[in-house]
Backbone as CSV, one residue per row, in Angstrom:
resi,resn,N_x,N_y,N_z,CA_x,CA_y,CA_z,C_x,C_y,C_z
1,UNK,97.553,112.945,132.930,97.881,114.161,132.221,99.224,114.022,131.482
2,UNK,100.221,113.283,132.288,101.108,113.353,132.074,101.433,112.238,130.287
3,UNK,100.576,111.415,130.320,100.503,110.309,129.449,100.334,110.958,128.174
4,UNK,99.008,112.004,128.540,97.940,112.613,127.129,98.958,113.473,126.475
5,UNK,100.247,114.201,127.262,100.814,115.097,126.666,102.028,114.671,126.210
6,UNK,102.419,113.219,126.478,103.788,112.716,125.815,102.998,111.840,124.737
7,UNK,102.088,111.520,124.576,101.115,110.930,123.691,101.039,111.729,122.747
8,UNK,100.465,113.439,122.834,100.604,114.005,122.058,101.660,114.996,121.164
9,UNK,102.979,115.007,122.190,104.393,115.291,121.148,104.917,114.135,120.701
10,UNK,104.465,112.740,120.835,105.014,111.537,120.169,104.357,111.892,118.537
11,UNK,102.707,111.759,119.151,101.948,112.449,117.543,102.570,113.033,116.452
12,UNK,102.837,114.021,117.178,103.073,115.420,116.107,104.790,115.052,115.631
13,UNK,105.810,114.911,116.680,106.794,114.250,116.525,107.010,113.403,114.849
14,UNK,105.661,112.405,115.155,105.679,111.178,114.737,105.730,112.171,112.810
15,UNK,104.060,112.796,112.972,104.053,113.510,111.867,104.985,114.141,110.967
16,UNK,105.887,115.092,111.714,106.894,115.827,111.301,107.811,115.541,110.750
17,UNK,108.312,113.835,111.647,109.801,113.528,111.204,108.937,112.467,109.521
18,UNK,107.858,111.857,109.369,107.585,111.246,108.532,107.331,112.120,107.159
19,UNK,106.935,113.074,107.228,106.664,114.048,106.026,106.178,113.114,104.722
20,UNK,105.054,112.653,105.453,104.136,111.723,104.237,102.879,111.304,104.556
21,UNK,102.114,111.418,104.360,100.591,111.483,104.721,100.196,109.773,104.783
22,UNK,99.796,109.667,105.789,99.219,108.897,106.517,98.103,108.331,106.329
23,UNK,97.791,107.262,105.696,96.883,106.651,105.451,96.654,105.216,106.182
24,UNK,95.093,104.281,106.234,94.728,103.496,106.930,95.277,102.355,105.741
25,UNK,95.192,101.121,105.896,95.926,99.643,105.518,94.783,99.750,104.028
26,UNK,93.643,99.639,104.382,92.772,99.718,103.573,92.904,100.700,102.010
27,UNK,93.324,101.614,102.225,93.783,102.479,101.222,94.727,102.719,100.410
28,UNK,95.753,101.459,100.328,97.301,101.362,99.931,97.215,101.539,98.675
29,UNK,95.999,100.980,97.858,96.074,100.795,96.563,95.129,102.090,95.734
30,UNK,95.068,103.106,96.724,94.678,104.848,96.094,95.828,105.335,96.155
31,UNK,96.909,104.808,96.848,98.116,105.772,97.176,99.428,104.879,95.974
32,UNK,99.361,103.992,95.115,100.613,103.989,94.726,101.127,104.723,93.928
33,UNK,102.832,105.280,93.758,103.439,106.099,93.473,103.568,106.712,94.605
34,UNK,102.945,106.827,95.615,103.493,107.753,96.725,103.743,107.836,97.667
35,UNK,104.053,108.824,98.531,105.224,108.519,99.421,103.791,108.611,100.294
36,UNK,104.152,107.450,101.325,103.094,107.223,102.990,103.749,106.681,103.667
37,UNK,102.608,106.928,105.326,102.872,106.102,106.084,101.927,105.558,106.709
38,UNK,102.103,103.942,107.123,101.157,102.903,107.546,101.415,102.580,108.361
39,UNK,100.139,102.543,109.382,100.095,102.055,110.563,99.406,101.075,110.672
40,UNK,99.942,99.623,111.563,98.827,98.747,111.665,99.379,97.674,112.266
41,UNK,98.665,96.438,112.621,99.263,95.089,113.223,99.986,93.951,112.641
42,UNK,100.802,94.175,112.620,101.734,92.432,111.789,100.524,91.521,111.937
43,UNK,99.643,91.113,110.961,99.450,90.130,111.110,100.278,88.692,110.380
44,UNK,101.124,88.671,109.866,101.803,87.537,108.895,103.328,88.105,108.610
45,UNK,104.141,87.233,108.909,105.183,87.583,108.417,105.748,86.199,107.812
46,UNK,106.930,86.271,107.064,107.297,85.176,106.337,108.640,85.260,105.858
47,UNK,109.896,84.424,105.883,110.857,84.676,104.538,110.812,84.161,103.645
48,UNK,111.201,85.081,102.370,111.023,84.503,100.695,112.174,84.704,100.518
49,UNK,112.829,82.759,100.347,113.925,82.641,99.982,114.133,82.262,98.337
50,UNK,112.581,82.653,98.152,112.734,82.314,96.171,114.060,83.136,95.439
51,UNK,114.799,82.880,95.091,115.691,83.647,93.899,116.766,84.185,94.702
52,UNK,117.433,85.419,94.245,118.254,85.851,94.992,118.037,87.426,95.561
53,UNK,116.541,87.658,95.455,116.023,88.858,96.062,115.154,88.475,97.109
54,UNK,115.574,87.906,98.474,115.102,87.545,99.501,114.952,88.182,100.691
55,UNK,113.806,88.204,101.509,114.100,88.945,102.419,113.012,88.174,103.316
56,UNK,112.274,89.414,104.339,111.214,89.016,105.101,110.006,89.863,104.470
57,UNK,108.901,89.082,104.714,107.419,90.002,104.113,106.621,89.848,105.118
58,UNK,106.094,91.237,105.940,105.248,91.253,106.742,103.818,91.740,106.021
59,UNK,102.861,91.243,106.280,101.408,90.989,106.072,100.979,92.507,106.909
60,UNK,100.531,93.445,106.544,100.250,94.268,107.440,97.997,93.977,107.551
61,UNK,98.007,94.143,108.535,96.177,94.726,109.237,95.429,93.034,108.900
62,UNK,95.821,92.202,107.723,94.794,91.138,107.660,96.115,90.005,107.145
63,UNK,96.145,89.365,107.632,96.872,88.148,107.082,96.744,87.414,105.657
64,UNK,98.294,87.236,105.263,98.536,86.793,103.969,97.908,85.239,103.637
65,UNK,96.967,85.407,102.693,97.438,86.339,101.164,96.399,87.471,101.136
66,UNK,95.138,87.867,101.710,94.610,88.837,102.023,94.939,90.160,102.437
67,UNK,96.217,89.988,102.890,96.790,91.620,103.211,96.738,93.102,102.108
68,UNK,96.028,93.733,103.150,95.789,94.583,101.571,97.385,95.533,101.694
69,UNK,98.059,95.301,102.276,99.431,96.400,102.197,101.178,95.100,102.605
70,UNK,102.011,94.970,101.629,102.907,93.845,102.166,104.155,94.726,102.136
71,UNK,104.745,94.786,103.500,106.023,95.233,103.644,107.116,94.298,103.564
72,UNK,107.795,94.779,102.475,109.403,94.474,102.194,110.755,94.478,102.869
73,UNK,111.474,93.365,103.716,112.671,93.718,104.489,113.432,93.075,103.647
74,UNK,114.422,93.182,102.460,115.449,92.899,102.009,116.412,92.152,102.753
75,UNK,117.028,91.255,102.275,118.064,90.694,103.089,119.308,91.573,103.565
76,UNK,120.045,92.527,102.756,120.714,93.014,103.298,120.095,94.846,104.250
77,UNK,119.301,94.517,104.456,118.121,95.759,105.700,118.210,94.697,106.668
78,UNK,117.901,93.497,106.806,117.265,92.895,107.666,117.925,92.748,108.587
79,UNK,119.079,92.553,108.808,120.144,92.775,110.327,119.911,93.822,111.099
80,UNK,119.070,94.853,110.473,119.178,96.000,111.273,117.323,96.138,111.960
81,UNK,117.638,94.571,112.159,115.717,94.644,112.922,116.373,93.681,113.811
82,UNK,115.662,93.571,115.040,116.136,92.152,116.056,114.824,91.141,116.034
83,UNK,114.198,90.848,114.936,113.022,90.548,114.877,113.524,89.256,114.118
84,UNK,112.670,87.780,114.288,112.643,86.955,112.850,111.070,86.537,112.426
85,UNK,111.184,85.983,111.992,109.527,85.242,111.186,108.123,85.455,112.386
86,UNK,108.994,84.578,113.585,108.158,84.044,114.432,107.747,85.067,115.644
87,UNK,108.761,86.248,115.546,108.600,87.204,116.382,107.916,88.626,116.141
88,UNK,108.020,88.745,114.978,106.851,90.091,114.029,105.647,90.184,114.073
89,UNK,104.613,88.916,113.876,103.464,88.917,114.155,103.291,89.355,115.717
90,UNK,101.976,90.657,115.772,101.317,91.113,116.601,102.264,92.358,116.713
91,UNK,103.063,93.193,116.242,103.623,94.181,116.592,102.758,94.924,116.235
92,UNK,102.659,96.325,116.923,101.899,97.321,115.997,103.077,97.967,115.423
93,UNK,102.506,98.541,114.256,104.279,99.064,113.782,103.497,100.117,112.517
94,UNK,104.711,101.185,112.197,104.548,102.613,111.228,105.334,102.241,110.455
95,UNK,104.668,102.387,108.926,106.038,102.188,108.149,105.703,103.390,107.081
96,UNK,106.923,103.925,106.430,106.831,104.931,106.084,107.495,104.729,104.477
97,UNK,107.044,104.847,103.288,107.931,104.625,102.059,106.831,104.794,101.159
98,UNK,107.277,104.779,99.275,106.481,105.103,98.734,105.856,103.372,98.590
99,UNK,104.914,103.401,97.606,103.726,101.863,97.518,104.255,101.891,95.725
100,UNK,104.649,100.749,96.244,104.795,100.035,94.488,103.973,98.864,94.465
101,UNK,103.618,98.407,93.047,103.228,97.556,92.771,103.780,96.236,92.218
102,UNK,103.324,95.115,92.220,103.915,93.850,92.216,102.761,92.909,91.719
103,UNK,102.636,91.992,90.657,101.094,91.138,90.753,100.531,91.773,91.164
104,UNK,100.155,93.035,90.737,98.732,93.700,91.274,98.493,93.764,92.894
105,UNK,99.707,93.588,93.593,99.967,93.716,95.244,100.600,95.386,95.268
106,UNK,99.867,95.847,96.468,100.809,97.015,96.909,101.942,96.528,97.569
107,UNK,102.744,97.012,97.905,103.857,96.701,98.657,104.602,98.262,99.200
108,UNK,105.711,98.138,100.381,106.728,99.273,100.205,107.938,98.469,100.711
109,UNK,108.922,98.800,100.553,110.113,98.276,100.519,111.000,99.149,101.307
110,UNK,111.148,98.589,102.592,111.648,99.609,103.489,113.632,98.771,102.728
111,UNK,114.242,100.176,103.071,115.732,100.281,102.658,116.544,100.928,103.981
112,UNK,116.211,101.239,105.148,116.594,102.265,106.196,115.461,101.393,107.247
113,UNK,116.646,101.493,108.560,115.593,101.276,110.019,114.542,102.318,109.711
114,UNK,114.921,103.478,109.936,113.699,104.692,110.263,112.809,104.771,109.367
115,UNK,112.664,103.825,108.561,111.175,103.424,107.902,110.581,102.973,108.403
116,UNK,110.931,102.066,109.926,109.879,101.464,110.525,109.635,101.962,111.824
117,UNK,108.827,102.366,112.502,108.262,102.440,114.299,107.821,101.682,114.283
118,UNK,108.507,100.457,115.524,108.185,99.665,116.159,107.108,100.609,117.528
């Protein structure tokens, strides 16, 4: 009992503080321009040290290059995760930001911890 009801003010919690509608991995690319949030499993993570806009890219629900949704950790965000390459895959994790596009990739580009639930 006790589980179902901290389960369900985590929910609503979860809802409230995100104030962005919630969509599945599958759907990233009906939603760009707008503000969401995604839930799903690291499958791939990676750093792109191409150029001087580097960071980490997690693969969200299907592994890269198939990922239909790729989250953005900037190099200067990225201190504020205790995570690296090898430790991201299999998290379940919420991320919350608007979906831009890139090569015809969705993406969101978290800028703030509280874009992400670990």
């Amino acid at each position: 009992m006790r589980k179902i009801f901290f389960s369900a003010v985590l929910c609503i919690g979860f809802r409230i503080i995100c104030d962005a509608q919630m969509i599945p991995c599958s759907e990233a690319t009906l939603f760009i321009g707008r503000d969401v949030t995604i839930c799903g499993q690291v499958k791939s993570a990676m750093r792109d040290t191409f150029g001087h806009k580097s960071g980490m890219l997690l693969g969200l629900c299907i592994p890269y290059p198939n990922q239909p949704v790729m989250i953005v950790i900037k190099d200067q965000t990225l201190p504020l995760f205790p995570y690296d390459a090898t430790t991201w895959p299999g998290k379940w994790i919420c991320v919350s930001g608007q979906i831009k596009v890139l090569h015809g990739r969705p993406f969101i580009e978290v800028h703030k911890r509280t874009q992400i639930v670990i």
